[in-house]
TIMI-2910 file (N, C-alpha, C, CB; in pm, 1 decimal, decimal comma, always signed):
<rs>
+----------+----------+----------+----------+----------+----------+----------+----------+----------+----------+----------+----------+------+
!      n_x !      n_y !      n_z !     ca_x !     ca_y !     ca_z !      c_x !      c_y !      c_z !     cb_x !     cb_y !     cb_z ! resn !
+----------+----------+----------+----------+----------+----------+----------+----------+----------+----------+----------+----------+------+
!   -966,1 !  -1522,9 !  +5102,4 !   -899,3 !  -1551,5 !  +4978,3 !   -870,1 !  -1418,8 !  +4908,8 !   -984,7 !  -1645,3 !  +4888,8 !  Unk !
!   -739,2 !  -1403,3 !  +4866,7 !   -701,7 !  -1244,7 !  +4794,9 !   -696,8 !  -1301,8 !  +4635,3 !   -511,5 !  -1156,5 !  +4857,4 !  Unk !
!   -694,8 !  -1213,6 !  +4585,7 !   -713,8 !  -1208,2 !  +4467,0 !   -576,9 !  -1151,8 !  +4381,3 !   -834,9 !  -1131,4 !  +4456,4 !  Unk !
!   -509,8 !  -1182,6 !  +4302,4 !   -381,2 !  -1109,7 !  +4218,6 !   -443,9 !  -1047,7 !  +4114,6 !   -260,3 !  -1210,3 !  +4154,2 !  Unk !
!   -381,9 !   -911,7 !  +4060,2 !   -438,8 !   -845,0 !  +3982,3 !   -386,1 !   -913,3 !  +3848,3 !   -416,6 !   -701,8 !  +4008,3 !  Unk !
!   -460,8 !   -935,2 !  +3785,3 !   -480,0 !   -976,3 !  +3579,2 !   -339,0 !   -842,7 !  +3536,5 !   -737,9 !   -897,8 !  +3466,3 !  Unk !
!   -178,4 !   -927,3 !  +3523,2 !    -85,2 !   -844,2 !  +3445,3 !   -145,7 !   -785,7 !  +3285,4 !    +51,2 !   -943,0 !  +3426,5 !  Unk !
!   -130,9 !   -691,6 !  +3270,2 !   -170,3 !   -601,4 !  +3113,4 !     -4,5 !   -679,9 !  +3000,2 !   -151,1 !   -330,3 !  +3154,5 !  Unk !
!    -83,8 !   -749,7 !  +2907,9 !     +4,9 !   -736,6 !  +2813,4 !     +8,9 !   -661,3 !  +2714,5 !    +19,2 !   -818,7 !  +2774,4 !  Unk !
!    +73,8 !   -610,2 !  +2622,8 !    +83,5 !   -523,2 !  +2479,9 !   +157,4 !   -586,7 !  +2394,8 !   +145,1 !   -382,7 !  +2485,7 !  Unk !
!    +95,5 !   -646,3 !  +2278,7 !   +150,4 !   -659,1 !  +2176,6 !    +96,9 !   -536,9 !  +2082,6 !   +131,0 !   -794,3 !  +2134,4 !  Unk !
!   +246,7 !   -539,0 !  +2029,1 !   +278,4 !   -433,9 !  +1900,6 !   +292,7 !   -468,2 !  +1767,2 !   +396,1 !   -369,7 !  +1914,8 !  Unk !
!   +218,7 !   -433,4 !  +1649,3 !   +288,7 !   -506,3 !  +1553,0 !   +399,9 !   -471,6 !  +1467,4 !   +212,5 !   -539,0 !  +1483,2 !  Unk !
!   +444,4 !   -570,8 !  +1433,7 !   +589,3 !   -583,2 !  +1376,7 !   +591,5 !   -457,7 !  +1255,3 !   +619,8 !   -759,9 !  +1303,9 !  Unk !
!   +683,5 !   -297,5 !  +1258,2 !   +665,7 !   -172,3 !  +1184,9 !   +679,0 !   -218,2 !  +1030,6 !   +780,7 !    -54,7 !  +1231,6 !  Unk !
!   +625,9 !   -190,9 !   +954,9 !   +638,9 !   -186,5 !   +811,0 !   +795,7 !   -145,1 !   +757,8 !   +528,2 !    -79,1 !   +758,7 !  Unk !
!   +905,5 !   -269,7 !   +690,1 !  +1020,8 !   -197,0 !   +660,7 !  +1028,6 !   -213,8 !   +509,8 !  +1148,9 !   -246,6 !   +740,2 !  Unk !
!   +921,7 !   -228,0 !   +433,7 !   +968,1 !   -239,0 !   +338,7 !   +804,9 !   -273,6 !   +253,4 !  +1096,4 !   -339,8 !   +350,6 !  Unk !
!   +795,1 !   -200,9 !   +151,6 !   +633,5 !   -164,9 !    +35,0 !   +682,0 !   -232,4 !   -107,4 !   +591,3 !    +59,1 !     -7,6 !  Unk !
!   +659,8 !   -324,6 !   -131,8 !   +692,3 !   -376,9 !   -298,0 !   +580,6 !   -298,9 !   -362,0 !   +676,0 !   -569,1 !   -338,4 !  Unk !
!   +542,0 !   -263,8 !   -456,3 !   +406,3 !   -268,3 !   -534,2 !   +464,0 !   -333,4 !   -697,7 !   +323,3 !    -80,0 !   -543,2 !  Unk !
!   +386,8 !   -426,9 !   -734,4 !   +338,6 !   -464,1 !   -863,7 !   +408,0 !   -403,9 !   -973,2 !   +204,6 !   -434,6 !   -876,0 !  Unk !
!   +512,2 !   -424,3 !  -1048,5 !   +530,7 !   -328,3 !  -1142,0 !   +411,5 !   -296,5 !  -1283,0 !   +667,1 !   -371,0 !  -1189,0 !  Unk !
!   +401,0 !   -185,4 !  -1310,7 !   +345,0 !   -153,4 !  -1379,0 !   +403,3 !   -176,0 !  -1556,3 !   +323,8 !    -42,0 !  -1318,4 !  Unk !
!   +278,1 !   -146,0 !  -1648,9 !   +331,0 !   -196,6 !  -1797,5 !   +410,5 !    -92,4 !  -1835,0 !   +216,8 !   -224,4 !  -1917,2 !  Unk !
!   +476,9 !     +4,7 !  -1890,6 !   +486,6 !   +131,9 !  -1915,6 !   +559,4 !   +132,0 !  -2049,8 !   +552,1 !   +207,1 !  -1803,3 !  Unk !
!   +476,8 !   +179,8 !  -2118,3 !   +397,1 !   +307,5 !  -2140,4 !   +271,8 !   +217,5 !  -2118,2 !   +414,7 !   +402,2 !  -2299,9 !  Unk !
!   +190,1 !   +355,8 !  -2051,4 !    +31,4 !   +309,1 !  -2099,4 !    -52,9 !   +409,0 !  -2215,6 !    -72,7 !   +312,4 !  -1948,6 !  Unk !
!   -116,1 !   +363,9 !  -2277,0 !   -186,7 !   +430,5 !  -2360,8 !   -292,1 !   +489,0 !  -2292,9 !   -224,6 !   +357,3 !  -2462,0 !  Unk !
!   -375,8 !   +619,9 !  -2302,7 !   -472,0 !   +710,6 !  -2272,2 !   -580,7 !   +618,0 !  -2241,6 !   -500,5 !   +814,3 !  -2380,7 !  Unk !
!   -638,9 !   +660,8 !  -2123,7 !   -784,1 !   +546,5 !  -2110,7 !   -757,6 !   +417,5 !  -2107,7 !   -888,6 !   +546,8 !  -2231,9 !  Unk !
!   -578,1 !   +382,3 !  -2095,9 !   -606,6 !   +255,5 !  -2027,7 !   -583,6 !   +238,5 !  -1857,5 !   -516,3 !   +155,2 !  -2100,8 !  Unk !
!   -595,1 !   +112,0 !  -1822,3 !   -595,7 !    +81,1 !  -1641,0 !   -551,9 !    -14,3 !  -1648,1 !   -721,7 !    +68,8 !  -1542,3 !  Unk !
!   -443,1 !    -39,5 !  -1543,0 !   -322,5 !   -125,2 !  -1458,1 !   -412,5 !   -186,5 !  -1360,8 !   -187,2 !    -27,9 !  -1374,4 !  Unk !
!   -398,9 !   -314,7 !  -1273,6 !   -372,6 !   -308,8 !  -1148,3 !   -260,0 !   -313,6 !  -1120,3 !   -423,2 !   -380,8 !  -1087,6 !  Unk !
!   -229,4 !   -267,8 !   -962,8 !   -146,6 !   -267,5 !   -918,8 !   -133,4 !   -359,6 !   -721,1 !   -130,7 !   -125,4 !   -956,3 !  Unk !
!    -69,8 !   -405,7 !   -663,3 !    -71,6 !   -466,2 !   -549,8 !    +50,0 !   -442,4 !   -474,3 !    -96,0 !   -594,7 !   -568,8 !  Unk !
!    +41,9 !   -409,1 !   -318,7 !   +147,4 !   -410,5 !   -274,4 !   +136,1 !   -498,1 !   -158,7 !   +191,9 !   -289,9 !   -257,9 !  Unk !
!   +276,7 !   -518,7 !   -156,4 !   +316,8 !   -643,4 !    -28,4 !   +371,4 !   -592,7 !    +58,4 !   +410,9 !   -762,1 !    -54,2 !  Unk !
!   +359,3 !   -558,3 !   +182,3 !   +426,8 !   -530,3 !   +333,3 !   +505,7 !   -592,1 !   +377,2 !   +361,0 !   -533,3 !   +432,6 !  Unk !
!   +603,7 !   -564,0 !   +432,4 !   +711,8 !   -662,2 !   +475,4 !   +739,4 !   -621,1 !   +601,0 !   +840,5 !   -668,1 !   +390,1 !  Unk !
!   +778,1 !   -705,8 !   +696,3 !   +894,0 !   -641,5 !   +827,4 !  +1025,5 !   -646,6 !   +770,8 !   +906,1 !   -740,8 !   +985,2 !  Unk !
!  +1132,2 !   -636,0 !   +848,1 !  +1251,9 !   -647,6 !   +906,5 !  +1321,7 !   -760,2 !   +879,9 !  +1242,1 !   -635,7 !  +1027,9 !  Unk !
!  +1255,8 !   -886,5 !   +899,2 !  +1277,7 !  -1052,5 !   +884,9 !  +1212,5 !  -1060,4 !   +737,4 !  +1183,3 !  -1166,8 !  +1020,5 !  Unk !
!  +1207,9 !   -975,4 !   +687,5 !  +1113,5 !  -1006,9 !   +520,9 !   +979,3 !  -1108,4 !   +532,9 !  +1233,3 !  -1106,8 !   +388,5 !  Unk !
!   +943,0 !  -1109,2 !   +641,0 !   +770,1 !  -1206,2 !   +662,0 !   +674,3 !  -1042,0 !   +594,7 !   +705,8 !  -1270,5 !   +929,9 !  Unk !
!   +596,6 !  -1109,5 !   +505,5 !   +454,9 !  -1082,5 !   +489,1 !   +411,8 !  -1025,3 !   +626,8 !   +370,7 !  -1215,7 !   +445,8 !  Unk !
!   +349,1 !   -858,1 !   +618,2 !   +272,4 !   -843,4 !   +710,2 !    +83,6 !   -812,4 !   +653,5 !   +352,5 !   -725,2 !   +790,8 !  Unk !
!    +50,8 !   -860,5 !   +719,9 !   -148,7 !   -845,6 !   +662,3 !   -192,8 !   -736,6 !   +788,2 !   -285,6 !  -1057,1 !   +684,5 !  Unk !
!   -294,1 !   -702,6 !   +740,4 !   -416,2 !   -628,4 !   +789,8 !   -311,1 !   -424,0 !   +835,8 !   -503,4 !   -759,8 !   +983,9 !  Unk !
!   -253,3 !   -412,3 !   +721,5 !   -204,3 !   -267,3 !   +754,0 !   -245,2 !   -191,0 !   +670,5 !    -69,2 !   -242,3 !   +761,2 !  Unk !
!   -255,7 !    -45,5 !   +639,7 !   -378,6 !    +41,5 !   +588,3 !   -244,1 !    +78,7 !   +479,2 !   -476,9 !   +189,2 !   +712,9 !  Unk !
!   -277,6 !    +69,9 !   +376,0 !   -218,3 !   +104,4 !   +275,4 !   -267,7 !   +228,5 !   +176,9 !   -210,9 !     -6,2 !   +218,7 !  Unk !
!   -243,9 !   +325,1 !   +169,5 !   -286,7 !   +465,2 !   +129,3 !   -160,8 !   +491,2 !     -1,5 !   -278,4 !   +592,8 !   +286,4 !  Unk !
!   -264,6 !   +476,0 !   -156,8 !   -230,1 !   +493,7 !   -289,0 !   -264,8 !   +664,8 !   -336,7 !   -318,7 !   +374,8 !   -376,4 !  Unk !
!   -147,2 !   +716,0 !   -390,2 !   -159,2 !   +872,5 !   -434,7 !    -85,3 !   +876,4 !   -576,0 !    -78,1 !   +988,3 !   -315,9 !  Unk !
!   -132,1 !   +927,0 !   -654,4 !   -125,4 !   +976,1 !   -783,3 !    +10,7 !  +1101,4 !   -783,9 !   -289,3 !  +1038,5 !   -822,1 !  Unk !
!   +109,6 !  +1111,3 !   -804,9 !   +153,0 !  +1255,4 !   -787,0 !   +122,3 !  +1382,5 !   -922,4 !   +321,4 !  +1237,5 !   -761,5 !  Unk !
!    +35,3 !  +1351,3 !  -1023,4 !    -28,0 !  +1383,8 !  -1102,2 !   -149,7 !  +1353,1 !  -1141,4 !    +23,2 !  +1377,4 !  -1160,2 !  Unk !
!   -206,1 !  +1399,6 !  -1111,7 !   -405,4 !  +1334,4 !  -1110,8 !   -423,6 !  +1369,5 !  -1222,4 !   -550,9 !  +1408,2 !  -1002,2 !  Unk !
!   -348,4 !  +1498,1 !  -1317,3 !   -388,6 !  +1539,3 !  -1466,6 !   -295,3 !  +1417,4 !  -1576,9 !   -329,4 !  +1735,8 !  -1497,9 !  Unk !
!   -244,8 !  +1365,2 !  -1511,5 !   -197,6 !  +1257,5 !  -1594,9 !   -247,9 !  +1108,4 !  -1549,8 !    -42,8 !  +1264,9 !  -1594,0 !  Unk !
!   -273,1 !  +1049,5 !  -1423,6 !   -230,4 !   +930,6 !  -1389,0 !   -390,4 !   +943,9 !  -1249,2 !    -20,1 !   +922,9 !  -1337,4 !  Unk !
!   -494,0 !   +824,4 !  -1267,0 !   -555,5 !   +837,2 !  -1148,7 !   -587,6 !   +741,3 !  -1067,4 !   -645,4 !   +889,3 !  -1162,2 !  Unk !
!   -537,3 !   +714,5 !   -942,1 !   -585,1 !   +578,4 !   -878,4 !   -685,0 !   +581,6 !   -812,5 !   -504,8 !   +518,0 !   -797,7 !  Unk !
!   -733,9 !   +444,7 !   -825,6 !   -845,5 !   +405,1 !   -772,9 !   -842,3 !   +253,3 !   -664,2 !   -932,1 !   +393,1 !   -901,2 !  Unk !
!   -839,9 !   +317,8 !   -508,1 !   -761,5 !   +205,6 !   -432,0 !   -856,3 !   +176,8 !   -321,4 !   -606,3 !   +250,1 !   -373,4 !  Unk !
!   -806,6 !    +25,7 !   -298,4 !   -911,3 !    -24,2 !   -186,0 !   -729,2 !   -106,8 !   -111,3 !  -1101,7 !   -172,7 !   -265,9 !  Unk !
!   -726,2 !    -63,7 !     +3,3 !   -588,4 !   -204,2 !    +74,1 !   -553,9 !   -157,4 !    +26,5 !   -548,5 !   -361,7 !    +74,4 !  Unk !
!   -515,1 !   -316,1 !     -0,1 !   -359,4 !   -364,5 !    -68,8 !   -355,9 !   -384,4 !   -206,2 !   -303,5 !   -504,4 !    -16,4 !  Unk !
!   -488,2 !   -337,8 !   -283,4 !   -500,6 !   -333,4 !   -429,5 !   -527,9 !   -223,7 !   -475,7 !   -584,9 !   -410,1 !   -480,3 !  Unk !
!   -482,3 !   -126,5 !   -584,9 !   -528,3 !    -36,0 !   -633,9 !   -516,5 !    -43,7 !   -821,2 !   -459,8 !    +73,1 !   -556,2 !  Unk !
!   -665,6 !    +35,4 !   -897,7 !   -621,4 !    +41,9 !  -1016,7 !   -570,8 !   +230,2 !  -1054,0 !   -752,9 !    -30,6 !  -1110,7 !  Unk !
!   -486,6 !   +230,7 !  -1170,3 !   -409,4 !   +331,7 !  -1228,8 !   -505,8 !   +331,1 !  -1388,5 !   -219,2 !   +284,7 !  -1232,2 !  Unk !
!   -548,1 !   +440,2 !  -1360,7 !   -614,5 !   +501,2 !  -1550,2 !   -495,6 !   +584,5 !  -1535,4 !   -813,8 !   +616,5 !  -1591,3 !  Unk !
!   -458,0 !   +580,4 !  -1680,4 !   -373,9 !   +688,5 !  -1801,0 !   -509,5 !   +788,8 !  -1814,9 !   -314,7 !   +593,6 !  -1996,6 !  Unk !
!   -494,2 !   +962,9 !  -1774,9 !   -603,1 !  +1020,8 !  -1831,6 !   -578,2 !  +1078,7 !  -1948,8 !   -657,9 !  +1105,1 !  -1755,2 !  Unk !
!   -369,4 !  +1107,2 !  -1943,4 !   -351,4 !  +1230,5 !  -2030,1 !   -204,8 !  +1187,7 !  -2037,7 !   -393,2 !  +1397,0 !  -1965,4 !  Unk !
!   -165,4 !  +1228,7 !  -2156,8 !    -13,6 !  +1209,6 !  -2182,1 !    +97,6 !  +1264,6 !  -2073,9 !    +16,5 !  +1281,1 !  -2316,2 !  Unk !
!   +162,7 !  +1204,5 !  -2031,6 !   +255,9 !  +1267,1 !  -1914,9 !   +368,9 !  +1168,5 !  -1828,7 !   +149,3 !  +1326,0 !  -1800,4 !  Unk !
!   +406,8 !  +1205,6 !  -1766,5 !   +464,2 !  +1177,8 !  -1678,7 !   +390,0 !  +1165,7 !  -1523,3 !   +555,8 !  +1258,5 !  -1696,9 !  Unk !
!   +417,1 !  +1033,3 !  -1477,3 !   +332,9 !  +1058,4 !  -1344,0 !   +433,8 !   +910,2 !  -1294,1 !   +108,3 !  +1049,8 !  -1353,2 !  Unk !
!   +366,6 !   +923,6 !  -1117,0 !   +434,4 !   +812,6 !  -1050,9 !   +329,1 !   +815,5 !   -967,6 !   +584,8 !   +821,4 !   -991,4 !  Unk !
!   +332,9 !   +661,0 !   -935,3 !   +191,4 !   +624,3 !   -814,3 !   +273,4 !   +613,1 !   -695,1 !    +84,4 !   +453,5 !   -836,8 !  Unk !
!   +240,0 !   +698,2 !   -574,6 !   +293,6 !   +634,9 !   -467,5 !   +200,6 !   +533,3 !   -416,7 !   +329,8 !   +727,7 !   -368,0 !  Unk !
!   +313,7 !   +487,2 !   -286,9 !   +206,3 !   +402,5 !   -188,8 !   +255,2 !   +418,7 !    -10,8 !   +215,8 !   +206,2 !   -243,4 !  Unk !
!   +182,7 !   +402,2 !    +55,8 !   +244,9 !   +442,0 !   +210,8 !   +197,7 !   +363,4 !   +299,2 !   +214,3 !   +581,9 !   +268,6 !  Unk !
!   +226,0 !   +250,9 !   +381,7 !   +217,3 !   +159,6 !   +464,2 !   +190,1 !   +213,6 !   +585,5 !   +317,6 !    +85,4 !   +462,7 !  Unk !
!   +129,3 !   +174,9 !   +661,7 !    +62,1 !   +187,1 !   +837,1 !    +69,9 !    +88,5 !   +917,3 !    -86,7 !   +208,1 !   +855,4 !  Unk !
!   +125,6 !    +66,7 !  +1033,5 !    +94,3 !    -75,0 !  +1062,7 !    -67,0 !    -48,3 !  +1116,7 !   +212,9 !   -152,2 !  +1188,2 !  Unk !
+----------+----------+----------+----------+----------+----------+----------+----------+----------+----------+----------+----------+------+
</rs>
């Protein structure tokens, strides 16, 4: 009796085309905190789950996040101008 070798499949998941996040209140007053949430999308606009979502401050002397996922909060530290990014992974 021979045996056939077990074919290898690969699934890939569907690339991130698109990051909503939550709009924010703006203005915020000093010492206050937002949440904020973002939604992943493909291509077909379906919801994608379980992708590493990485939140950055582009001013930490104004604006500081504090992120877990797909949720992050925003403190006001200091009067300014600031913008939160966000960056999707599948």
């Amino acid at each position: 009796m021979s045996s056939s070798p077990t074919p290898a499949i690969t699934v890939n998941p569907a690339p991130v085309a698109t990051v909503t996040v939550s709009a924010p209140t703006t203005p915020m007053v000093v010492g206050g905190t937002q949440p904020l949430t973002a939604v992943t999308k493909d291509a077909a606009n379906n919801n994608l789950t379980g992708r590493t979502v990485t939140w950055l401050s582009s001013n930490t002397a104004v604006l500081t996040v504090s992120a877990s996922g797909y949720t992050a909060t925003v403190t006001a530290v200091e009067w300014g101008r600031r913008r939160s990014r966000r960056r999707a992974r599948r």
